[in-house]
C-alpha positions as CSV (number, residue, x, y, z in Angstrom):
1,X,0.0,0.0,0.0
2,X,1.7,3.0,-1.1
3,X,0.9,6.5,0.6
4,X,1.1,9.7,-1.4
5,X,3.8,12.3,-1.6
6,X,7.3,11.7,-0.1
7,X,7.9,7.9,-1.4
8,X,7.1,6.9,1.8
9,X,5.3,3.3,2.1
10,X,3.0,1.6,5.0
11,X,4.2,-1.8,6.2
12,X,2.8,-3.9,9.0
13,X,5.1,-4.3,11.2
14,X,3.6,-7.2,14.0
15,X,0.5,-8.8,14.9
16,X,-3.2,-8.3,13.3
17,X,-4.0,-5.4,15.3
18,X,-1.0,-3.2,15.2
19,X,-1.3,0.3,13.2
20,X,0.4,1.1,9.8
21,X,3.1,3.3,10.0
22,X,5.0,5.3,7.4
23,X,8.7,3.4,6.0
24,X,11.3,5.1,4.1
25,X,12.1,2.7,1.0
26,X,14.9,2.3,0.2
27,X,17.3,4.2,-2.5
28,X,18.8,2.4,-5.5
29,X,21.5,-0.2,-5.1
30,X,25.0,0.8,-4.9
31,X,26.9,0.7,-8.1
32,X,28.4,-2.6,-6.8
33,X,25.9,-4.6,-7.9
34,X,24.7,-5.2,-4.5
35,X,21.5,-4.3,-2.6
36,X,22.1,-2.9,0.8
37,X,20.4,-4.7,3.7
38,X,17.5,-2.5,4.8
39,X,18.5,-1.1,8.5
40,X,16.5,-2.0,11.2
41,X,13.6,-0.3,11.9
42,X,13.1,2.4,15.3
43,X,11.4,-0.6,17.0
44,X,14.2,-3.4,16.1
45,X,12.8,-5.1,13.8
46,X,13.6,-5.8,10.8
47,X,12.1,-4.8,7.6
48,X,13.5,-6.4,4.3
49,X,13.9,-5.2,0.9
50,X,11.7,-5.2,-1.6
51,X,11.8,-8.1,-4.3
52,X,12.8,-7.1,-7.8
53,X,12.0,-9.5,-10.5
54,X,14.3,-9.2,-14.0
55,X,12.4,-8.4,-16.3
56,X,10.3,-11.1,-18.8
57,X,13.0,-12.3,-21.5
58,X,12.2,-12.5,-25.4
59,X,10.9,-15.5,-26.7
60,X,13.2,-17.0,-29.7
61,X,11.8,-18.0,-33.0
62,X,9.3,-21.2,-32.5
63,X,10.6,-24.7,-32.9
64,X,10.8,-26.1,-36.3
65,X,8.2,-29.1,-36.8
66,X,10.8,-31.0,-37.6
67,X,13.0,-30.6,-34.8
68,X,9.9,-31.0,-32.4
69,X,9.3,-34.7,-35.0
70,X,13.0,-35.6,-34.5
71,X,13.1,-35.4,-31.1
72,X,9.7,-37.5,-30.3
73,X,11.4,-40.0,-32.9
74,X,14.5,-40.4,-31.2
75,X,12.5,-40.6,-27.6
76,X,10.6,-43.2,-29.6
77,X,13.5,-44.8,-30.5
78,X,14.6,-45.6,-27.3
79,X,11.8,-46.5,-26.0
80,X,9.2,-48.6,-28.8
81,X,11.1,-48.9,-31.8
82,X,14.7,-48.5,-32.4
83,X,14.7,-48.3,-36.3
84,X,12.7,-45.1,-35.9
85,X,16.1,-43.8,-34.6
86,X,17.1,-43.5,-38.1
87,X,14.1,-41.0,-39.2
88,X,15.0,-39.0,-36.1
89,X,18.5,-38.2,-37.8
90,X,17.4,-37.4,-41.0
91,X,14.6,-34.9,-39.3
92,X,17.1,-33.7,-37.3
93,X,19.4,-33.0,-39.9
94,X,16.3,-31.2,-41.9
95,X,15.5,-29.0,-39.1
96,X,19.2,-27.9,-38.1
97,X,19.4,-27.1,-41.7
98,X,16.2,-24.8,-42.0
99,X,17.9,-23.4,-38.2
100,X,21.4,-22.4,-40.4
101,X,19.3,-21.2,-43.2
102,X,16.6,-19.0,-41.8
103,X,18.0,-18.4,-38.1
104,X,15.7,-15.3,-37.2
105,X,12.5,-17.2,-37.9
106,X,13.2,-20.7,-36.9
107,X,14.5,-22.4,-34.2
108,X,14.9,-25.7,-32.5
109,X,18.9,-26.1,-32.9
110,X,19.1,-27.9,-29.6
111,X,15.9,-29.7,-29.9
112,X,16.8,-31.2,-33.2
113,X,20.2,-32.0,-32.3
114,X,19.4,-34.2,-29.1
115,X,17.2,-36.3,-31.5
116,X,19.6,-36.8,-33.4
117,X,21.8,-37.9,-30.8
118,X,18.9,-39.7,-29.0
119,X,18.1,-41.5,-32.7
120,X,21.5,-41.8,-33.6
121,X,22.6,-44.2,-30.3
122,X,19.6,-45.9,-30.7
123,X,19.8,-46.9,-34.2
124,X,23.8,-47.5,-34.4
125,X,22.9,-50.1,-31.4
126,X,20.2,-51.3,-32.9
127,X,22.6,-52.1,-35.9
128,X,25.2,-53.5,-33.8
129,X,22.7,-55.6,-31.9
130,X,21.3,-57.3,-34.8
131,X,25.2,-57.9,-35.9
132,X,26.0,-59.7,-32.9
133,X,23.0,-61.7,-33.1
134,X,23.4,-62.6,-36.8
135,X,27.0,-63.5,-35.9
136,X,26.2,-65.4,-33.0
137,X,23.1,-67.5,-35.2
138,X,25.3,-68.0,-37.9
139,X,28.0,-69.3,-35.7
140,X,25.6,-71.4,-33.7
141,X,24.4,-72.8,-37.7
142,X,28.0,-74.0,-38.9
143,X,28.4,-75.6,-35.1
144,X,25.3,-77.5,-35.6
145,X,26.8,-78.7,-39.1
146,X,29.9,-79.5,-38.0
């Protein structure tokens, strides 16, 4: 609650029943970067700053579809089907290209490149899993002929 003239503001300074009186607010932070602590009111007790919020930041460009696409796909590769992996890079390397091409009006670098990464991993293992197990079944087949 702000009262006219003076900059002076009304604070409650106790219980429910205690009168508003008039505090000094404080001046502008040193040059330091830091805000002083408030001094202690006449009674003793203590009366703190007020809070400053920064102020709202600018939203960036909006995700590219395709960045939003390759990063569900590689999520998806992981955890339903790995070959999907695969169509996560190749979104991925869409999106990051319409990023480099047209960077004030479309984003979604990062977002594109951790589906690659996440669809990347998860195909290349995929690959290498079924490599191992052809290996090991063709192995196990000459064995058996032997």
């Amino acid at each position: 609650m702000g009262v006219a003239g003076g900059g002076l503001t009304t604070s409650r300074s106790g219980g429910f029943h205690d009168k508003m009186r008039p505090v000094q607010s404080p001046g502008p932070p040193p040059t330091g970067g830091e805000r002083p602590i408030a001094p202690p009111e006449p009674s003793g007790r203590f009366v703190p700053p007020p809070v400053v919020y920064a102020p709202p930041s600018a939203a960036g460009p909006p995700a590219s579809s395709e960045a939003v696409a390759a990063l569900v796909c590689g999520i998806g590769a992981w955890c339903c089907f790995p070959p999907v992996g695969f169509v996560a890079l190749w979104l991925g390397t869409r999106a990051r290209r319409a990023v480099r091409e047209n960077p004030g009006a479309v984003g979604g670098d990062q977002m594109a490149l951790a589906g690659m990464i996440l669809g990347g991993v998860a195909g290349g293992l995929f690959v290498l899993l079924g490599l191992v197990y052809a290996a090991v079944a063709v192995a196990a087949a000459w064995f058996a002929l032997r």
